[in-house]
C-alpha positions as CSV (number, residue, x, y, z in Angstrom):
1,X,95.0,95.9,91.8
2,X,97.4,97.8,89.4
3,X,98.1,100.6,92.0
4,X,99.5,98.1,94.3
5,X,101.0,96.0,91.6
6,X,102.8,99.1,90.9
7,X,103.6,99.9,94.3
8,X,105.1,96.9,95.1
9,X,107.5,96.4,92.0
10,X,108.8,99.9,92.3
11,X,109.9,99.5,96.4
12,X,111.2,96.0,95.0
13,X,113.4,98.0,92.2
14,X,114.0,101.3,94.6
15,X,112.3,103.1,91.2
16,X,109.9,106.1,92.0
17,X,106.5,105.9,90.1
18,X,106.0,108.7,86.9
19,X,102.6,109.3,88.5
20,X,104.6,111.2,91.4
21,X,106.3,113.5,88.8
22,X,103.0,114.1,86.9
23,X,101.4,115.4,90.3
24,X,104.1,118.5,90.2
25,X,101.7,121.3,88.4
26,X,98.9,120.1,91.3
27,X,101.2,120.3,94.2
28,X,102.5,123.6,93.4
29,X,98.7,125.4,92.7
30,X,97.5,123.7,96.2
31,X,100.5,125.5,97.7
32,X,99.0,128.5,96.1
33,X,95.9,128.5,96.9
34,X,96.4,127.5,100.6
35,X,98.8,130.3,101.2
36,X,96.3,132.8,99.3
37,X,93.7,131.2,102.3
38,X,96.4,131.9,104.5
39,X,96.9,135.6,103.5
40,X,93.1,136.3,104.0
41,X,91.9,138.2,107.3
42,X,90.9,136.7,110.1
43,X,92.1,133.3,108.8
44,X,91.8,130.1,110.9
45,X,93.4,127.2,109.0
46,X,94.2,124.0,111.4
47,X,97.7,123.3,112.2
48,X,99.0,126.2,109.9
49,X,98.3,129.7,111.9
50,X,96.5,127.8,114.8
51,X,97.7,125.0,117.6
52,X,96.2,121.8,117.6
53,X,94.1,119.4,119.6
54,X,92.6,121.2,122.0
55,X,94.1,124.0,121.5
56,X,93.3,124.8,118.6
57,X,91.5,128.2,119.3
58,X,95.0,129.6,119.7
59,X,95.7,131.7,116.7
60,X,99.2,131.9,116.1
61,X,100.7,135.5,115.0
62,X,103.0,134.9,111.8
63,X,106.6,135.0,113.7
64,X,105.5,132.2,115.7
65,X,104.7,129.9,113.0
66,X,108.4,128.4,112.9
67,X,108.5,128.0,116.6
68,X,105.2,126.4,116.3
69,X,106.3,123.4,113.8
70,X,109.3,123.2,116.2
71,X,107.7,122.5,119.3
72,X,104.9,120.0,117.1
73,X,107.3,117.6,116.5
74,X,109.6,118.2,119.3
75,X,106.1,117.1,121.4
76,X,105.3,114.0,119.2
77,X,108.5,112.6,118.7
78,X,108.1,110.4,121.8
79,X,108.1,106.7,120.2
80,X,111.1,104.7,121.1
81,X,112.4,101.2,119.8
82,X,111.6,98.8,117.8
83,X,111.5,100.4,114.9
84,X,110.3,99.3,111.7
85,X,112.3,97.4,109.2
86,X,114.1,98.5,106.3
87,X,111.1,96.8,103.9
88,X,108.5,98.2,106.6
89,X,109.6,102.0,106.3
90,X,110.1,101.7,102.3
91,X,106.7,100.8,102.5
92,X,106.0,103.6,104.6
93,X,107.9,106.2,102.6
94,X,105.7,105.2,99.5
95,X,102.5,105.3,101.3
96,X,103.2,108.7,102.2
97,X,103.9,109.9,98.9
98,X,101.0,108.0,97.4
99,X,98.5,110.3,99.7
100,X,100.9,113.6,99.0
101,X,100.8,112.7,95.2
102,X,97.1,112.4,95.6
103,X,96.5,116.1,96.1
104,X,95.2,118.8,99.3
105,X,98.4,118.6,101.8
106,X,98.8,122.2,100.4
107,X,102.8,121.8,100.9
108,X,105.5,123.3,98.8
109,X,106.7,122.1,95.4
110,X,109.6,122.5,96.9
111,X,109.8,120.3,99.6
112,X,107.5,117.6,97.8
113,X,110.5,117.4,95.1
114,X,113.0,116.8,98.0
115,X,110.6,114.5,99.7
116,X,111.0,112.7,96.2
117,X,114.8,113.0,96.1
118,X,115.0,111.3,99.4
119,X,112.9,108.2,98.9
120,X,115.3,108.0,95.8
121,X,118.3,107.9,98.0
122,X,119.4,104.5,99.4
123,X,120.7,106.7,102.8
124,X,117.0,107.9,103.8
125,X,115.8,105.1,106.1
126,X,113.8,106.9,108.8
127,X,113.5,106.0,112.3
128,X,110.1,105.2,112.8
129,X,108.7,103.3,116.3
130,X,106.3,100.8,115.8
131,X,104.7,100.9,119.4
132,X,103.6,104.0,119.3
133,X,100.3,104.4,117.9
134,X,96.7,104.0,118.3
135,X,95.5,104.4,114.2
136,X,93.8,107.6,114.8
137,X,96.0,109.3,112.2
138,X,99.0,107.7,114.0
139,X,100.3,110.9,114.7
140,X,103.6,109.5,117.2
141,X,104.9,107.3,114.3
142,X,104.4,110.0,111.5
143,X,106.1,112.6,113.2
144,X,109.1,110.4,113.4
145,X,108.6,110.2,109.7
146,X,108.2,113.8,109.3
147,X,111.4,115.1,111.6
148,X,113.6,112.4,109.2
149,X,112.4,114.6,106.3
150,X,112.8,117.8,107.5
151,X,116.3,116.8,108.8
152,X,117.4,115.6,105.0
153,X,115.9,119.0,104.0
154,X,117.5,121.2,106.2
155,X,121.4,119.2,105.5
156,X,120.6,119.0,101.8
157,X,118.7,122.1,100.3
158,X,118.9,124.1,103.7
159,X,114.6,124.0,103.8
160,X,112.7,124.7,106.6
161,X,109.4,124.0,107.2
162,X,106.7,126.7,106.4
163,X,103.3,127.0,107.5
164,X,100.9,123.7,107.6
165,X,104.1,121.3,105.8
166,X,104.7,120.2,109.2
167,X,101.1,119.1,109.7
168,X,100.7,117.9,106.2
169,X,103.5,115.2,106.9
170,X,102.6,114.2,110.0
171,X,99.2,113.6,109.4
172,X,97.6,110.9,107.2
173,X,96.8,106.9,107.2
174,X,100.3,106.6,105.3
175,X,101.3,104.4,108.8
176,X,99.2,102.1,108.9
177,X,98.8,101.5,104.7
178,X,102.2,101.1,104.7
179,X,102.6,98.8,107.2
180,X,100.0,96.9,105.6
181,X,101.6,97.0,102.2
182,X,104.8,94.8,103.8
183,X,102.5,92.2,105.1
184,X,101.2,91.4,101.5
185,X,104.5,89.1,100.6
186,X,103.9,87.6,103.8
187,X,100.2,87.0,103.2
188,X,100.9,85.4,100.2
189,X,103.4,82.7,101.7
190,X,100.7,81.6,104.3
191,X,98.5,81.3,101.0
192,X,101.2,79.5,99.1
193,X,102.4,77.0,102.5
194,X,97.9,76.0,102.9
195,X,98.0,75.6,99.3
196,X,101.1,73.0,98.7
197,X,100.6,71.3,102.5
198,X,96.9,70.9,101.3
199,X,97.5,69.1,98.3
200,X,100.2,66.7,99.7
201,X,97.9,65.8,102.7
202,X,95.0,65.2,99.9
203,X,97.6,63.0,98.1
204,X,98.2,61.0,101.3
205,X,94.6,60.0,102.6
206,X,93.1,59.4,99.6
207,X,91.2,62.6,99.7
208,X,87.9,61.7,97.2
209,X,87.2,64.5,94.4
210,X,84.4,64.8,95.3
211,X,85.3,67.1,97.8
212,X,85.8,69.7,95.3
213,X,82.7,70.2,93.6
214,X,79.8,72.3,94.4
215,X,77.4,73.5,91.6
216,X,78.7,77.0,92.7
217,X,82.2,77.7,92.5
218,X,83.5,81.4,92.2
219,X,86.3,82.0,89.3
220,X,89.3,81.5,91.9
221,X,87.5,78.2,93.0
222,X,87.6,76.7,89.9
223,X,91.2,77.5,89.4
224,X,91.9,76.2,92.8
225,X,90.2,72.8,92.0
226,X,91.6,71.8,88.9
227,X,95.0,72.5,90.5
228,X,94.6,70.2,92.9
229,X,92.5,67.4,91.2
230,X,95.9,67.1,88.9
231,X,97.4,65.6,92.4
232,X,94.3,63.5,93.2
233,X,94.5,60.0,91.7
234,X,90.7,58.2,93.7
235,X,87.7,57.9,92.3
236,X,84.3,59.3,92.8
237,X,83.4,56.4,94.8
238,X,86.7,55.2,95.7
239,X,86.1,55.5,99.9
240,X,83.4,53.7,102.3
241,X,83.1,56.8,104.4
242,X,83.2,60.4,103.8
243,X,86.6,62.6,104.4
244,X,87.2,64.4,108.0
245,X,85.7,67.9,107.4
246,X,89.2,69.3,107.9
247,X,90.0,67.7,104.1
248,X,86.6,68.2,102.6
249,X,86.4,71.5,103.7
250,X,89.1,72.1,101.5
251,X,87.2,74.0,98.7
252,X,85.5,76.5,101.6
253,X,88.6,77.1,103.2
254,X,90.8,78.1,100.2
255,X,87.8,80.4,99.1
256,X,87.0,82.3,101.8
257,X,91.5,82.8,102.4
258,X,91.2,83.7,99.2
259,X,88.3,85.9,100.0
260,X,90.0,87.8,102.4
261,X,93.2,88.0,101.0
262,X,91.5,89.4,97.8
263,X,89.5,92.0,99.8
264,X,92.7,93.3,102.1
265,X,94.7,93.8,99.3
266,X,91.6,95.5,97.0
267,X,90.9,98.1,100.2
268,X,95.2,98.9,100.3
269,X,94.9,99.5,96.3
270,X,92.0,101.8,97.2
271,X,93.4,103.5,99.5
272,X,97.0,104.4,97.2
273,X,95.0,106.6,95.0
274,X,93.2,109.2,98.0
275,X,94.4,112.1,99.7
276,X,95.2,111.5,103.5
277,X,95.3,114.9,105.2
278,X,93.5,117.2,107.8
279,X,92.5,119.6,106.4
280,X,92.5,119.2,102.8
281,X,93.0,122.1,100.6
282,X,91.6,121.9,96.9
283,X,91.6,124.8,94.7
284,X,88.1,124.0,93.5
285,X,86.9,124.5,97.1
286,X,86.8,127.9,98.5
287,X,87.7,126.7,102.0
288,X,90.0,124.3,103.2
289,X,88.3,120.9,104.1
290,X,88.5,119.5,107.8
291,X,87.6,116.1,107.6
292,X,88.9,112.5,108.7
293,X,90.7,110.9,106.2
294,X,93.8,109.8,108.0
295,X,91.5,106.8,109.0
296,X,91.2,104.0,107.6
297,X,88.7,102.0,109.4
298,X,87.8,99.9,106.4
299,X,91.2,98.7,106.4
300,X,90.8,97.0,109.9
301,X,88.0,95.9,109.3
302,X,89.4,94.0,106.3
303,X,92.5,92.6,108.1
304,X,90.2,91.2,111.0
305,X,88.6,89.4,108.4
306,X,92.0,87.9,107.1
307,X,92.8,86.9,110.4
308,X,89.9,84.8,111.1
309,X,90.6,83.0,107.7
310,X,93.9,82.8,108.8
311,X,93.0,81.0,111.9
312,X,90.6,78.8,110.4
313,X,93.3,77.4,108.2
314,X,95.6,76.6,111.1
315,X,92.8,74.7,112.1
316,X,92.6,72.5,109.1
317,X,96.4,72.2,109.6
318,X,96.1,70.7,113.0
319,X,93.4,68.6,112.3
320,X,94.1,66.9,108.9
321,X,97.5,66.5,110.4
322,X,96.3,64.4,113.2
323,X,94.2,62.4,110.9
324,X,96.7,61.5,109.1
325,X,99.3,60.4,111.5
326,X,96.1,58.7,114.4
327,X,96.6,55.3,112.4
328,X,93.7,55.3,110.1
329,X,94.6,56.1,106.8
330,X,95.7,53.1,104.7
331,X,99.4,53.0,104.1
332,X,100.6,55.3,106.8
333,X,101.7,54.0,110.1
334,X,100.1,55.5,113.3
335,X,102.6,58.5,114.4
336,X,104.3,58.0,110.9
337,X,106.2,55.2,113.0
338,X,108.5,53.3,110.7
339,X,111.9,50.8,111.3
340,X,114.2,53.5,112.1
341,X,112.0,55.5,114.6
342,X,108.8,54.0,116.3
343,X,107.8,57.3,117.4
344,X,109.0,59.5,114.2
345,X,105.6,62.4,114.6
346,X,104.0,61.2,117.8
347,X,105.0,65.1,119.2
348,X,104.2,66.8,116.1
349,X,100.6,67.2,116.4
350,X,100.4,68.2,120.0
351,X,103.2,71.3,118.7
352,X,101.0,71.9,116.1
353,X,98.1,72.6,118.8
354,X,100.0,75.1,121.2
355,X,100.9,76.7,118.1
356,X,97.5,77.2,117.2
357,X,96.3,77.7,120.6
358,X,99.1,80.7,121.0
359,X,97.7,82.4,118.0
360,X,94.2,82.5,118.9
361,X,95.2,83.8,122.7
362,X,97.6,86.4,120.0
363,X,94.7,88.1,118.6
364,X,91.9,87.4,120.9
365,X,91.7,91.0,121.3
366,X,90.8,92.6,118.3
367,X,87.5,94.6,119.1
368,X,86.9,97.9,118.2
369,X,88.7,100.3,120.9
370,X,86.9,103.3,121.2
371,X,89.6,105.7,122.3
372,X,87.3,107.3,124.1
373,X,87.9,111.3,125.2
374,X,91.8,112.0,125.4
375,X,92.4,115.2,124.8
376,X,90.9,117.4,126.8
377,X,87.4,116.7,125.5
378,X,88.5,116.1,122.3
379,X,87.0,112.4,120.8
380,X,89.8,110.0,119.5
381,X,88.3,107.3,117.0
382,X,90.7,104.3,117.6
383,X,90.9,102.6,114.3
384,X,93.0,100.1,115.8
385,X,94.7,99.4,112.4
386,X,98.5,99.6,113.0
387,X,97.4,97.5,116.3
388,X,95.5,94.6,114.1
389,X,99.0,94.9,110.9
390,X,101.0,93.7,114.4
391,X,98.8,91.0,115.4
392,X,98.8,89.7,111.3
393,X,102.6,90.2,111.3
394,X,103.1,87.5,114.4
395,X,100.4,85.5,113.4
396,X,102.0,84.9,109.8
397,X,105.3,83.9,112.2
398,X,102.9,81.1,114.0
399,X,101.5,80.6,111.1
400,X,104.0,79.3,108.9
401,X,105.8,77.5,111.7
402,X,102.5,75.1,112.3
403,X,102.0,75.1,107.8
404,X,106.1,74.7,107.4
405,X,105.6,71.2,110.3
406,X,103.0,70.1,108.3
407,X,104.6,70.6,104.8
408,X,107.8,68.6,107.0
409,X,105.1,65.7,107.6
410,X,104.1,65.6,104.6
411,X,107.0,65.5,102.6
412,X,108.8,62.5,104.7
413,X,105.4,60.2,104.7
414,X,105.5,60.8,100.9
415,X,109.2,59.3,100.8
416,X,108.8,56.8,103.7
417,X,104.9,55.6,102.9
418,X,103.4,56.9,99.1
419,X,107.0,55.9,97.1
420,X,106.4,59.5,96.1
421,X,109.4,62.0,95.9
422,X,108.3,65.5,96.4
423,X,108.9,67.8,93.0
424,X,110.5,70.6,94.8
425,X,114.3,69.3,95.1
426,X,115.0,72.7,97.7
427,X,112.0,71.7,100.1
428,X,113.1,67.7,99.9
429,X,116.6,68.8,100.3
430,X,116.0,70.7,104.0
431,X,113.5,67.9,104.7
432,X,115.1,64.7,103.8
433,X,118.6,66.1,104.4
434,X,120.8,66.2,107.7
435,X,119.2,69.7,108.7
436,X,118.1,70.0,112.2
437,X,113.9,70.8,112.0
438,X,114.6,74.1,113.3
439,X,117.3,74.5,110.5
440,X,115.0,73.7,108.3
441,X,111.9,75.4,109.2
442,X,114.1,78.4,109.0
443,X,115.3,77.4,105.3
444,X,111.5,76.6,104.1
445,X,110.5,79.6,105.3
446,X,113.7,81.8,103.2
447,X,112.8,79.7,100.3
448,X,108.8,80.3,100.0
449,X,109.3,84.1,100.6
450,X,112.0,83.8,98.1
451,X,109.9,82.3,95.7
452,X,110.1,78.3,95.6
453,X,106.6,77.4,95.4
454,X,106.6,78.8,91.7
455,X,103.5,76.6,90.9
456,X,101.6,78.2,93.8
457,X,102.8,81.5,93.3
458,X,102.0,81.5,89.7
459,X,98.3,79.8,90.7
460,X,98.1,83.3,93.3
461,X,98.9,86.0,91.2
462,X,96.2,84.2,88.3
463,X,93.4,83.7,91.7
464,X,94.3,87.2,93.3
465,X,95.1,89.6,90.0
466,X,98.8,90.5,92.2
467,X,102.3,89.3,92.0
468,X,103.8,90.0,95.9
């Protein structure tokens, strides 16, 4: 996970890896070698000397080259608002030169060094629409990307595109890996939120140890357990019946998020150190290489999986939460009614299930999409990636919503009912204070992406090998 590690400290410190610099002596002999391809009769290199798509029998003649990159991203530039954040597009800008750094684009030293210069400079924040694209090379998006760079080149250095730069930045995964990059600090706070609302709820029923051990635990599971154990005061034998599955699940649920967390974050780490291109051009070849790299199918795959983790958590949420309020558990009054309010959460958990319910309508549609034949006979694979990063990124808004209610629960039945005063002063502060609950979901939800839930965050960089 060190590629990623880096990558995420150096968009945090706006600091440009040395492993970008270091790639200078490559960029400039695949420039080389592609134009010596170039020079050779009869030539037919994709997107360089020919058009593209389905047209990409047309040979251009040399003086139309220019014209050619002209009308490419005057044709592609067709994605409108939203755009992506200021985070989202840092993320994007590094992806980018991640895959550039990697080798075969075949573009200029030139323009990679200015390419460099501008993700150094605070002022280069392309445009970039976020509705726009089907993760088959997300071609709409990236030419956004691409006219922002050729714009800073041609007011700074006076550079203009030559032949196959304008493809080489256009094309490429670098969308949807970068997109995916600024979800991982969101990823973690879901992580963080299941981890701290699931040891409070396991403090307030009386959760038995026993839940947590199996003769098979995983590294991360053992971690997990003796983190949470510290919070558990019962007994082995300290209950007449067993725990609803939604708390004694606990171990299974916490593995397999970690599971997919791990997994998602292994394939982005991956993916930081390839090329991303069509076609690729490595001087150890004798031909430049058409192939399909700006897919990243695996990806998808991988965030689909998070999602259904994701969703299985909420679950847990929802269902330990009505537990524990439905009267039964000893010491905590039916609908957490108490002197000042007979009612206090009798709403909650019904919330707690739209919320729940919205999120599984949110990504019910997450299949494969073939893409089917959309260019003239020309076969899309739909990767669906950037569609799946957009689904994640409003699930992680439901998501903490129904974990932050819980966490709210929590914390006031530990004051009112268990004589316990929660350890985070910030969290009791917005909980037990005079904030309104949607002032203070809003505050929890600042102060776990900024960091409050040290403990946890220090337990998910030691379970996941990754500070976010």
């Amino acid at each position: 996970m060190k590629r990623l590690q880096k990558c995420l400290d150096h968009i945090a410190g706006h600091e440009l890896p040395t492993d970008w610099y270091a790639a200078r002596d490559r960029i400039e002999r695949e420039r080389s070698f592609f134009l010596s391809l170039l020079a050779q009769p009869s030539s037919r290199m994709y997107g360089a000397n020919t058009r593209v798509g389905h047209r990409d029998t047309e040979v251009l003649p040399e003086a139309e080259i220019q014209k050619f990159n002209t009308d490419f991203l005057s044709s592609h530039t067709i994605g409108v608002e939203p755009w992506y954040s200021k985070y989202e597009t840092a993320c994007i800008n590094y992806a980018k030169a991640y895959s550039l750094a990697a080798g075969g684009t075949g573009i200029s030293l030139k323009l990679y060094d200015i390419i460099l210069r501008a993700l150094n400079d605070v002022r280069f924040i392309p445009k970039i629409p976020k509705d726009s694209s089907y993760s088959c090379g997300d071609v709409i998006p990236g030419s956004h990307w691409a006219a922002s760079v050729l714009k800073y080149a041609e007011n700074n250095d006076e550079y203009y595109a030559g032949p196959g730069e304008v493809m080489a930045l256009v094309n490429g995964s670098f969308i949807h890996v970068g997109y995916s990059i600024a979800l991982v600090r969101k990823i973690s706070c879901i992580w963080m939120l299941f981890l701290e609302t699931t040891k409070l709820n396991n403090v307030l029923v009386g959760a038995n140890k026993s839940n947590f051990y199996t003769p098979l635990v995983r590294h991360h599971s053992e971690l997990l357990r003796q983190y949470l154990e510290k919070y558990i005061g019962s007994k082995y034998s300290d209950y007449e019946r067993q725990n609803p599955i939604s708390i004694r699940s606990t171990p299974q649920l916490l593995d397999s998020l970690t599971d997919s967390i791990y997994s998602f974050l292994l394939e982005i780490d991956g993916l930081l150190e390839l090329p991303s291109s069509n076609p690729l051009y490595f001087s150890d070849f004798e031909f430049p290489l058409s192939q399909s790299s700006f897919l990243a199918p695996s990806l998808s795959i991988k965030s689909g999986a998070l999602i259904e983790s994701i969703l299985i958590l909420m679950w847990a949420s929802v269902s330990r939460t009505k537990y524990l309020l439905c009267g039964a558990v000893q010491g905590i009054p039916s609908d957490g009614a108490h002197a000042h309010n007979a009612l206090q959460f009798i709403q909650y958990p019904k919330l707690m299930q739209s919320i729940l319910e919205k999120s599984r309508q949110l990504v019910s549609r997450r299949i494969f999409a073939s893409g089917s034949d959309t260019s003239q006979g020309i076969e899309d694979l739909w990767t669906y990636g950037v569609n799946v990063c957009s689904q994640l990124d409003d699930l992680y808004q439901n998501c903490t919503h129904l974990l932050i209610l819980e966490l709210y629960i929590n914390v006031t039945c530990c004051d009112l009912f268990a004589n316990k005063k929660y350890e985070n002063n910030e969290i009791n502060e917005y909980v037990l204070g005079n904030a309104s609950l949607g002032d203070a979901i809003a505050k929890i939800r600042l102060a776990v992406e900024a960091g409050a839930l040290s403990d946890a965050k220090a337990l998910f960089a030691e379970c996941i090998g990754l500070t976010a």
